[in-house]
N, CA, C and O atoms as a Maestro MAE file, in Angstrom:
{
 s_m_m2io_version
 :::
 2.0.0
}

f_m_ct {
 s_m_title
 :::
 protein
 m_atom[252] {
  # First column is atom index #
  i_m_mmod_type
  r_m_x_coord
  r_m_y_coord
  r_m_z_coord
  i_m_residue_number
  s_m_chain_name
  s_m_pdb_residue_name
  s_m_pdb_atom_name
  i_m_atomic_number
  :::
  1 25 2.579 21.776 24.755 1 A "UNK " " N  " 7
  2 3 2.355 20.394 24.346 1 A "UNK " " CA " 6
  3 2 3.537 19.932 23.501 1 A "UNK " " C  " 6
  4 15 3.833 20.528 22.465 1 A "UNK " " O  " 8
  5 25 4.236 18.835 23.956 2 A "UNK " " N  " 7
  6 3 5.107 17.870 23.389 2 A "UNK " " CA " 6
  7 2 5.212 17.989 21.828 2 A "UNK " " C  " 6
  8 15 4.243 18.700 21.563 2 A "UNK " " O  " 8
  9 25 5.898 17.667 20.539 3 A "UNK " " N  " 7
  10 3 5.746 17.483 19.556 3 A "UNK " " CA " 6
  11 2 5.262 15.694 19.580 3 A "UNK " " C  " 6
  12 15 5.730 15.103 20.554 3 A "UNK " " O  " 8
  13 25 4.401 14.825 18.628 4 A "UNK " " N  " 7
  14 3 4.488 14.018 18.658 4 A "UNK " " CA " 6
  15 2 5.449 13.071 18.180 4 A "UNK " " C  " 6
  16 15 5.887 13.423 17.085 4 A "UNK " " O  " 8
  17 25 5.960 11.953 18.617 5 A "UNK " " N  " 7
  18 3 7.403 11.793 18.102 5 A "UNK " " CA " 6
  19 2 6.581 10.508 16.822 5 A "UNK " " C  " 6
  20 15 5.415 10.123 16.909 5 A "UNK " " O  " 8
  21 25 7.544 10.090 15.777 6 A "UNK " " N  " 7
  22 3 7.001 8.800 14.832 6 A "UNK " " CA " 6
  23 2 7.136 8.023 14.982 6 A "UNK " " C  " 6
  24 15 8.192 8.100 15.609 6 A "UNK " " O  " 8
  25 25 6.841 6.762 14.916 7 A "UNK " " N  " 7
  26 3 7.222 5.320 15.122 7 A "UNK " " CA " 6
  27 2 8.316 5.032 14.301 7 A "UNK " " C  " 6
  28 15 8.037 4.705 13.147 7 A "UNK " " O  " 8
  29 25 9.846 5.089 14.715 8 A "UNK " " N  " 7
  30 3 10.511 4.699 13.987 8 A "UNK " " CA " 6
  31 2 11.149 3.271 13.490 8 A "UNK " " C  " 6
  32 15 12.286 3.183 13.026 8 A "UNK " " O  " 8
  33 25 10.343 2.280 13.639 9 A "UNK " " N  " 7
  34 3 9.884 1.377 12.958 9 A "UNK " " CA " 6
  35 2 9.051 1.414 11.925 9 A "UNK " " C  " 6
  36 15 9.367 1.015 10.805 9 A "UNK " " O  " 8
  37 25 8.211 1.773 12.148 10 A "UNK " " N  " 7
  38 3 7.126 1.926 11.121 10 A "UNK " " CA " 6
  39 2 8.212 2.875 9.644 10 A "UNK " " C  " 6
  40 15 8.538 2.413 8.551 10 A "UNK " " O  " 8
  41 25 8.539 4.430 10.301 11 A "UNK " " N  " 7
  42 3 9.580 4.864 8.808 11 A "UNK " " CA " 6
  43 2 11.150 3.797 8.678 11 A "UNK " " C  " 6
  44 15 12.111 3.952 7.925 11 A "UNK " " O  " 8
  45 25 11.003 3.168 9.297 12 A "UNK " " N  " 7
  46 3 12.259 2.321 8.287 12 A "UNK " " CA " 6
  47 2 11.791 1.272 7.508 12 A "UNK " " C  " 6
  48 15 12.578 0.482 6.986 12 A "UNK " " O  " 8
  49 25 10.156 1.155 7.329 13 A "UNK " " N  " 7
  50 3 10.009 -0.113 7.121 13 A "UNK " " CA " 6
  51 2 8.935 0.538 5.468 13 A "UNK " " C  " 6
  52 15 8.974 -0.049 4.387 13 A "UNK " " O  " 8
  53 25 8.283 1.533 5.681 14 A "UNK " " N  " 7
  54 3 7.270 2.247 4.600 14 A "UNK " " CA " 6
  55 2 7.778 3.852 4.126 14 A "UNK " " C  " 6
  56 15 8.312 4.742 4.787 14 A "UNK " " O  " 8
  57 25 7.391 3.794 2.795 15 A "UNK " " N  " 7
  58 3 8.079 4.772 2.397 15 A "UNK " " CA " 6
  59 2 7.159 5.283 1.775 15 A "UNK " " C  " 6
  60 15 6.841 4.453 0.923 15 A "UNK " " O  " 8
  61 25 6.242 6.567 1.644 16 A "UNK " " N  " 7
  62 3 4.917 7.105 0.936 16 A "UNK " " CA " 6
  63 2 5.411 7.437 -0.407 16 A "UNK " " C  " 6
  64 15 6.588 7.679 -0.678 16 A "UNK " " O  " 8
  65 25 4.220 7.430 -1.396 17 A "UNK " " N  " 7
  66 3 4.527 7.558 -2.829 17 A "UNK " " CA " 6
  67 2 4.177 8.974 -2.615 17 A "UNK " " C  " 6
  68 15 3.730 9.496 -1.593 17 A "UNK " " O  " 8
  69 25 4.561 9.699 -4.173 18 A "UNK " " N  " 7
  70 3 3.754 11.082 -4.233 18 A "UNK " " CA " 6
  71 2 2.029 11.045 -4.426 18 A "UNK " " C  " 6
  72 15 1.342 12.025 -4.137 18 A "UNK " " O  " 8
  73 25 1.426 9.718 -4.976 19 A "UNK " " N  " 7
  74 3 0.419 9.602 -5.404 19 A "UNK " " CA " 6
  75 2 -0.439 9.515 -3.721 19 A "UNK " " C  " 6
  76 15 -1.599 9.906 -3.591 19 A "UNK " " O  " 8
  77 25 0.304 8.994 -2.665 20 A "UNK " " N  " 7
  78 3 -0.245 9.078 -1.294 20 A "UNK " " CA " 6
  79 2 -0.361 7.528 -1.046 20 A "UNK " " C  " 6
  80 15 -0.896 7.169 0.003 20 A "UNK " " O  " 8
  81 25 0.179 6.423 -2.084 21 A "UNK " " N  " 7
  82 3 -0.038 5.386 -1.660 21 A "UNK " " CA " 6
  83 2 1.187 4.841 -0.814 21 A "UNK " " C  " 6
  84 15 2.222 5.488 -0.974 21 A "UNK " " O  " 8
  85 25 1.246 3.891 -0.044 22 A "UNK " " N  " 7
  86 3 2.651 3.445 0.812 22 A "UNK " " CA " 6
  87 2 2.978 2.138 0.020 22 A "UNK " " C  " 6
  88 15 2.274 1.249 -0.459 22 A "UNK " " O  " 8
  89 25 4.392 2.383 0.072 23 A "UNK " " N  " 7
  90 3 4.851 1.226 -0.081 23 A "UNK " " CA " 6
  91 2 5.698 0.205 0.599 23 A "UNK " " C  " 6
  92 15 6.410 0.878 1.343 23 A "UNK " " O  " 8
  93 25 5.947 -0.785 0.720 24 A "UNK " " N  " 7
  94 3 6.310 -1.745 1.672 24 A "UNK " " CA " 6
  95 2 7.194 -3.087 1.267 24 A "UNK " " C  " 6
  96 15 7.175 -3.725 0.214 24 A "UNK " " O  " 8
  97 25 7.884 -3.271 2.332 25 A "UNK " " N  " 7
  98 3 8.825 -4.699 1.780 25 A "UNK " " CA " 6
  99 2 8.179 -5.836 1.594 25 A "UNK " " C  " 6
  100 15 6.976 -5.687 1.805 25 A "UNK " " O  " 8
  101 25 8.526 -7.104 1.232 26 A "UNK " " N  " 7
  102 3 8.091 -8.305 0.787 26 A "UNK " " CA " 6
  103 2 8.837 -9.408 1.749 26 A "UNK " " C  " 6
  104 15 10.064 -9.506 1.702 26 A "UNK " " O  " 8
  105 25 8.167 -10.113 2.496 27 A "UNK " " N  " 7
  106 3 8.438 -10.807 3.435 27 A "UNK " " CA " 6
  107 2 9.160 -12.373 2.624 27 A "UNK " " C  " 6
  108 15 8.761 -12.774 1.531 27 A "UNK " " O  " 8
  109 25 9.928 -12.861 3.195 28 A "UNK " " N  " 7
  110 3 10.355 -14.446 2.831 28 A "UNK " " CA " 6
  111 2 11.502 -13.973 1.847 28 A "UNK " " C  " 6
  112 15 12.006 -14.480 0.845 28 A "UNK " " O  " 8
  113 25 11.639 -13.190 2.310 29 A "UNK " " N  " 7
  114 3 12.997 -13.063 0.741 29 A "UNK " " CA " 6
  115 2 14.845 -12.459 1.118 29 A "UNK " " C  " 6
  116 15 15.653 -11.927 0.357 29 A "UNK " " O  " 8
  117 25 14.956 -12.795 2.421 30 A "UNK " " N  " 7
  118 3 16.285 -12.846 2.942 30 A "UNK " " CA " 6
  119 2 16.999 -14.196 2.516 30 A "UNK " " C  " 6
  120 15 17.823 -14.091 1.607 30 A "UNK " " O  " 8
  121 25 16.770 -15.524 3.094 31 A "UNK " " N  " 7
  122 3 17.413 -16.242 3.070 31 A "UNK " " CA " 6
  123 2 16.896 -17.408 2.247 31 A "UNK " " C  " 6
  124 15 15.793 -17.162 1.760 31 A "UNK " " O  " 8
  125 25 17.438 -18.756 1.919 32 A "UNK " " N  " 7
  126 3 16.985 -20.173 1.277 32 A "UNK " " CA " 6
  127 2 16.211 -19.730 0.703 32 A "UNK " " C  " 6
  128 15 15.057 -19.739 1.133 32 A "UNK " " O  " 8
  129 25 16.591 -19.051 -0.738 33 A "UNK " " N  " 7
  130 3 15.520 -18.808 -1.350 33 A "UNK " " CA " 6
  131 2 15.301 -19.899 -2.778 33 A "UNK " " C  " 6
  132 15 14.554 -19.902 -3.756 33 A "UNK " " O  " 8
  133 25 16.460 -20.820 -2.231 34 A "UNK " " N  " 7
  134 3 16.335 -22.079 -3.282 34 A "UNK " " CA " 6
  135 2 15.077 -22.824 -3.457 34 A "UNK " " C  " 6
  136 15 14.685 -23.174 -4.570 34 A "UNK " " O  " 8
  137 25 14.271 -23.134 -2.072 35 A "UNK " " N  " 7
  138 3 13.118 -23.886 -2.077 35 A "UNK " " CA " 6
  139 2 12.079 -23.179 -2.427 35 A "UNK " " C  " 6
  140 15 11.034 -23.743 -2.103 35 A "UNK " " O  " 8
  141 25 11.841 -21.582 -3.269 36 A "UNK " " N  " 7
  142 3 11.047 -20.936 -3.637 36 A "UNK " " CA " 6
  143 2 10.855 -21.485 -5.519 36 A "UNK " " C  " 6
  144 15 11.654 -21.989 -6.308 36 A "UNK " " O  " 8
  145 25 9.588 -21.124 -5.622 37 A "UNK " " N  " 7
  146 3 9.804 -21.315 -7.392 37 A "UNK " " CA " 6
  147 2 10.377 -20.515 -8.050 37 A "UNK " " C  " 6
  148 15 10.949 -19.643 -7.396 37 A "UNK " " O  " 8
  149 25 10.451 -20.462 -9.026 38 A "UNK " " N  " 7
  150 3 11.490 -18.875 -9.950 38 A "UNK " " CA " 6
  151 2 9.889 -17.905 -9.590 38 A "UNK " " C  " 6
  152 15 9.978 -16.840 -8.979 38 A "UNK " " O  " 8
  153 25 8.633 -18.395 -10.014 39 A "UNK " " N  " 7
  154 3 7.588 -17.424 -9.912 39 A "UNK " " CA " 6
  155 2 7.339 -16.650 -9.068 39 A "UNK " " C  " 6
  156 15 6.928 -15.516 -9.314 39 A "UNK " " O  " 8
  157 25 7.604 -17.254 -7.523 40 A "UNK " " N  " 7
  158 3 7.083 -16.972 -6.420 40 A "UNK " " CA " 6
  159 2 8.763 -16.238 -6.437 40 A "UNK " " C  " 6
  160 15 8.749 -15.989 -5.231 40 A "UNK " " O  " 8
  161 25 9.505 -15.963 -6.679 41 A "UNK " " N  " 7
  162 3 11.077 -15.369 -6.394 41 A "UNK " " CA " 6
  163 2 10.374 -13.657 -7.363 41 A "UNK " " C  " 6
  164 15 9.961 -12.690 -6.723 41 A "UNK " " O  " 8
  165 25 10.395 -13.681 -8.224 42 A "UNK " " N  " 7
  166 3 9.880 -12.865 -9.607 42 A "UNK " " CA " 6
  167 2 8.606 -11.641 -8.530 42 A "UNK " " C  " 6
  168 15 8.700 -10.488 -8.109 42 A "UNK " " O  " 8
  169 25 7.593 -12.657 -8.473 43 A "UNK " " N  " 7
  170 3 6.718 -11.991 -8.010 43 A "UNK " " CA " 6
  171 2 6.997 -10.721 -6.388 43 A "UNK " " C  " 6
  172 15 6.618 -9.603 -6.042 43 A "UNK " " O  " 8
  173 25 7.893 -11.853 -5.849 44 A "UNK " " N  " 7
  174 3 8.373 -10.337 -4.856 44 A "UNK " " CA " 6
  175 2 9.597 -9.671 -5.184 44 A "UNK " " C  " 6
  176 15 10.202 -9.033 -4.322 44 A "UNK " " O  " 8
  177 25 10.028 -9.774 -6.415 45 A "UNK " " N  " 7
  178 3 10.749 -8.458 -6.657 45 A "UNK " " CA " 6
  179 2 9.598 -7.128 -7.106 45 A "UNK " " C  " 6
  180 15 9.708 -5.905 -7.177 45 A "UNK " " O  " 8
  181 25 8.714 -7.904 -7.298 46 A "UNK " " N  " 7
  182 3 7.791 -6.192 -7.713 46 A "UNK " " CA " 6
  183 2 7.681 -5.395 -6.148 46 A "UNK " " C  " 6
  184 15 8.096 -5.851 -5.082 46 A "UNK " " O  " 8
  185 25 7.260 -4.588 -6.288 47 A "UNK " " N  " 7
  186 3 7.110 -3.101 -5.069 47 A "UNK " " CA " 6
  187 2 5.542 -3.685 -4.984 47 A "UNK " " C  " 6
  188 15 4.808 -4.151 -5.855 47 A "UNK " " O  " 8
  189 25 5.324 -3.416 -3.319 48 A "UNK " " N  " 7
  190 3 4.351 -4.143 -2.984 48 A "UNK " " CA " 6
  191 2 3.487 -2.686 -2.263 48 A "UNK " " C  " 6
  192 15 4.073 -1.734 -1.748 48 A "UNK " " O  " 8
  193 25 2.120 -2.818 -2.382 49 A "UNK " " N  " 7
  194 3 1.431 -1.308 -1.542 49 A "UNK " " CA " 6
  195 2 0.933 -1.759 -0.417 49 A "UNK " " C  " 6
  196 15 0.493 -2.903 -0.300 49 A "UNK " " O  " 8
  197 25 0.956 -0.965 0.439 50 A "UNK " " N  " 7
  198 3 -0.402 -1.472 1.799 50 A "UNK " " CA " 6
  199 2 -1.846 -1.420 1.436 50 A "UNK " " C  " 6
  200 15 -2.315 -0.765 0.505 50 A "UNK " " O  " 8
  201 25 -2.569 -2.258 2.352 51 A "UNK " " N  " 7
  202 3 -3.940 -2.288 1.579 51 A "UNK " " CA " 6
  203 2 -4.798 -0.845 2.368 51 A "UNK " " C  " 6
  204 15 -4.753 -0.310 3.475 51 A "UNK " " O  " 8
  205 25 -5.472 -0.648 1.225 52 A "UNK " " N  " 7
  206 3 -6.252 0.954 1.861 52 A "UNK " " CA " 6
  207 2 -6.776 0.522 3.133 52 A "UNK " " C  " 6
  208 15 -6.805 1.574 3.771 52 A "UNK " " O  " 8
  209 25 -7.173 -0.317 3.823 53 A "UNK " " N  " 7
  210 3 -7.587 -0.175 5.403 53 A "UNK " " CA " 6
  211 2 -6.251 0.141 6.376 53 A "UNK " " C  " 6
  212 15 -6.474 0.294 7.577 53 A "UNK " " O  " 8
  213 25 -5.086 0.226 5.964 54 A "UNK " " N  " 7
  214 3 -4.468 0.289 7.029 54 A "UNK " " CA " 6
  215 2 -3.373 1.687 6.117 54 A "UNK " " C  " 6
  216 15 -2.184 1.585 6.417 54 A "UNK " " O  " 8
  217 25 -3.610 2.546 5.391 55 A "UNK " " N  " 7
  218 3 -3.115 3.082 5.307 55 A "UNK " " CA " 6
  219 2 -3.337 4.800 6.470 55 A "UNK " " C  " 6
  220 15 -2.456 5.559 6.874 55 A "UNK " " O  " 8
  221 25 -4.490 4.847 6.630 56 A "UNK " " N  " 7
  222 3 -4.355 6.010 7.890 56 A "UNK " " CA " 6
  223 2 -3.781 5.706 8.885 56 A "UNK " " C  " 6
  224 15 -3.449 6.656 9.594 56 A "UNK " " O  " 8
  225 25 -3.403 4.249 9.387 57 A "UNK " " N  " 7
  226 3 -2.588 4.133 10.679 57 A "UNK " " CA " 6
  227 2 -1.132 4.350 10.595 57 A "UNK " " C  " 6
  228 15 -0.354 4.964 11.325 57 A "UNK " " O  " 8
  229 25 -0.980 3.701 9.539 58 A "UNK " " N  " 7
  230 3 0.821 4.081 8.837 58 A "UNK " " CA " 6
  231 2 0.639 5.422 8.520 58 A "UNK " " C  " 6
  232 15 1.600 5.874 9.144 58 A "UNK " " O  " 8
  233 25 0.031 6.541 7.929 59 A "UNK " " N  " 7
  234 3 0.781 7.825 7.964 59 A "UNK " " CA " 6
  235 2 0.642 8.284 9.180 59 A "UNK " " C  " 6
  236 15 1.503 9.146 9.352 59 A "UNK " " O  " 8
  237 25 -0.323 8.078 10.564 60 A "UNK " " N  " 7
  238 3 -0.631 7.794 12.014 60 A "UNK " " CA " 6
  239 2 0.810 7.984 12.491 60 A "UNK " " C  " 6
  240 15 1.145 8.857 13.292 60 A "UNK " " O  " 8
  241 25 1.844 6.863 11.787 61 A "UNK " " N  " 7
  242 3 2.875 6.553 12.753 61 A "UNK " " CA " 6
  243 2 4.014 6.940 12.355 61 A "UNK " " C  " 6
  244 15 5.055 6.964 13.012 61 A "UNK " " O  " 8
  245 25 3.720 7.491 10.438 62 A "UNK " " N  " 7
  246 3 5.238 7.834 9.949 62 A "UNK " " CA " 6
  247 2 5.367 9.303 10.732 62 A "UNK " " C  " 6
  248 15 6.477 9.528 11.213 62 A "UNK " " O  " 8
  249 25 4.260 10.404 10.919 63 A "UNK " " N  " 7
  250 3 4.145 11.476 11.106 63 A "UNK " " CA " 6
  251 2 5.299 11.843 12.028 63 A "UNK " " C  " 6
  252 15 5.434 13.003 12.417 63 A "UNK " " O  " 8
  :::
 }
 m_bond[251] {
  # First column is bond index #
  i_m_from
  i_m_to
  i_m_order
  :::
  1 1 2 1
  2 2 3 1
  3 3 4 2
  4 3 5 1
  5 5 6 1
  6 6 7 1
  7 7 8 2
  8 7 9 1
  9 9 10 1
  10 10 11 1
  11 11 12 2
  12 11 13 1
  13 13 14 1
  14 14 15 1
  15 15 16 2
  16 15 17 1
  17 17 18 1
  18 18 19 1
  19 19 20 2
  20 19 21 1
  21 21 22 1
  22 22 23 1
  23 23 24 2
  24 23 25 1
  25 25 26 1
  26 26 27 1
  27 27 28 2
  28 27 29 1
  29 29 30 1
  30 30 31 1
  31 31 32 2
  32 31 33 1
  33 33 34 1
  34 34 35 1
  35 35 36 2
  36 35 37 1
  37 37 38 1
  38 38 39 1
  39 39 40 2
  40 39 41 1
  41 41 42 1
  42 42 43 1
  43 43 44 2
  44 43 45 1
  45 45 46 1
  46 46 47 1
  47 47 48 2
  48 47 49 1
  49 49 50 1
  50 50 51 1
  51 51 52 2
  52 51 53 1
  53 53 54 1
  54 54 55 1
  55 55 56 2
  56 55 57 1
  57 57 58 1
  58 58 59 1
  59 59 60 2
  60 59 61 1
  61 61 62 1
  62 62 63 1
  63 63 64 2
  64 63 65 1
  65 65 66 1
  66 66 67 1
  67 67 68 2
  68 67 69 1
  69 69 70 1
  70 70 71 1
  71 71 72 2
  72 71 73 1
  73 73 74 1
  74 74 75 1
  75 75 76 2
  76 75 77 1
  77 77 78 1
  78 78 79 1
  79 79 80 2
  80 79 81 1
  81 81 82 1
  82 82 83 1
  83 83 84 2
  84 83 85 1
  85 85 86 1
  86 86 87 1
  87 87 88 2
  88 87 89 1
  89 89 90 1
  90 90 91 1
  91 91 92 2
  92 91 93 1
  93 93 94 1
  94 94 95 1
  95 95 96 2
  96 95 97 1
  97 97 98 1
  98 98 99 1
  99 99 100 2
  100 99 101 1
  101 101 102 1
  102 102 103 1
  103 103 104 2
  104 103 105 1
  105 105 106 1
  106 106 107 1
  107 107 108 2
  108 107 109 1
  109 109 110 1
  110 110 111 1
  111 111 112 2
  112 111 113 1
  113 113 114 1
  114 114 115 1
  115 115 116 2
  116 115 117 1
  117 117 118 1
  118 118 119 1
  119 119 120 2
  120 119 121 1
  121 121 122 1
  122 122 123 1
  123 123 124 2
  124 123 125 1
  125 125 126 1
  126 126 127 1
  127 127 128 2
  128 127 129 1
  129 129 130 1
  130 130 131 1
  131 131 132 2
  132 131 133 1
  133 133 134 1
  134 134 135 1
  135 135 136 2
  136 135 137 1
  137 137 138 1
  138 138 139 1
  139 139 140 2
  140 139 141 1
  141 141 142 1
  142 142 143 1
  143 143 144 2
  144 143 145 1
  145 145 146 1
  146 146 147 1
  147 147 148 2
  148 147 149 1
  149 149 150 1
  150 150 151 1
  151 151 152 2
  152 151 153 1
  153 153 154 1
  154 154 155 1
  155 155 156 2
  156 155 157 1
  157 157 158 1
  158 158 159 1
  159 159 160 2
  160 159 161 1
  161 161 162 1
  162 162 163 1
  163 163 164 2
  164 163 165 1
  165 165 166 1
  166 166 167 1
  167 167 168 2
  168 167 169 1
  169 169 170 1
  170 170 171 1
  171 171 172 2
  172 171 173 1
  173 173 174 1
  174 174 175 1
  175 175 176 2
  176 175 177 1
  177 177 178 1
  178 178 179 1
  179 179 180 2
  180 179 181 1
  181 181 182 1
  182 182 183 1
  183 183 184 2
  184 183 185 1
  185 185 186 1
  186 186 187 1
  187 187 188 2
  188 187 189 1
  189 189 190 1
  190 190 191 1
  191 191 192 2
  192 191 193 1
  193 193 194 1
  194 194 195 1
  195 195 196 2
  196 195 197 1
  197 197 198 1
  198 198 199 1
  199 199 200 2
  200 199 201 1
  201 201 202 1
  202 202 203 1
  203 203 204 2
  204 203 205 1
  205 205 206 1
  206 206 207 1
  207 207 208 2
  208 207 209 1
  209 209 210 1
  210 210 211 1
  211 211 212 2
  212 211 213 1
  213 213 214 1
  214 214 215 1
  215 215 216 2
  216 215 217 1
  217 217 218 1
  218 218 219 1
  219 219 220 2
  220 219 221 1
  221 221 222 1
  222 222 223 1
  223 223 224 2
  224 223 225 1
  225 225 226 1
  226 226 227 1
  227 227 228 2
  228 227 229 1
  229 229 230 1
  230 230 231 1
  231 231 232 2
  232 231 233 1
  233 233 234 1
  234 234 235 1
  235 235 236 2
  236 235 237 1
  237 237 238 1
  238 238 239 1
  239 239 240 2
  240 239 241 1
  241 241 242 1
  242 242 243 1
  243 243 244 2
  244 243 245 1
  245 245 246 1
  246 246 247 1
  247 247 248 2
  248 247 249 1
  249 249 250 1
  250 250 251 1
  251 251 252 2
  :::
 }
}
């Protein structure tokens, strides 16, 4: 039997903590980020987690 291969999308995009939680990028924050507020700019510099329903499919696909 084959090894299973990972979705390599999925590992360029989530990166697992040691605690087992994933973490993930923040969407809207490449370009024109003039028409954003300073708040809404602030708020996605923090590190963002996946929500616990979809975390067994992401380690599913980093594997």
């Amino acid at each position: 039997m084959p090894k299973m291969k990972s979705v390599k999308a999925a590992v360029k995009r989530f990166r697992i903590k040691k605690n087992g939680t994933i973490k993930r990028g923040s969407a809207f924050r490449r370009h024109i980020l003039t028409k954003q507020d300073a708040a809404t700019r602030r708020e996605q510099n923090s590190p963002k987690l996946v929500h616990s329903t979809n975390i067994a499919a992401i380690k599913e696909m980093i594997k």
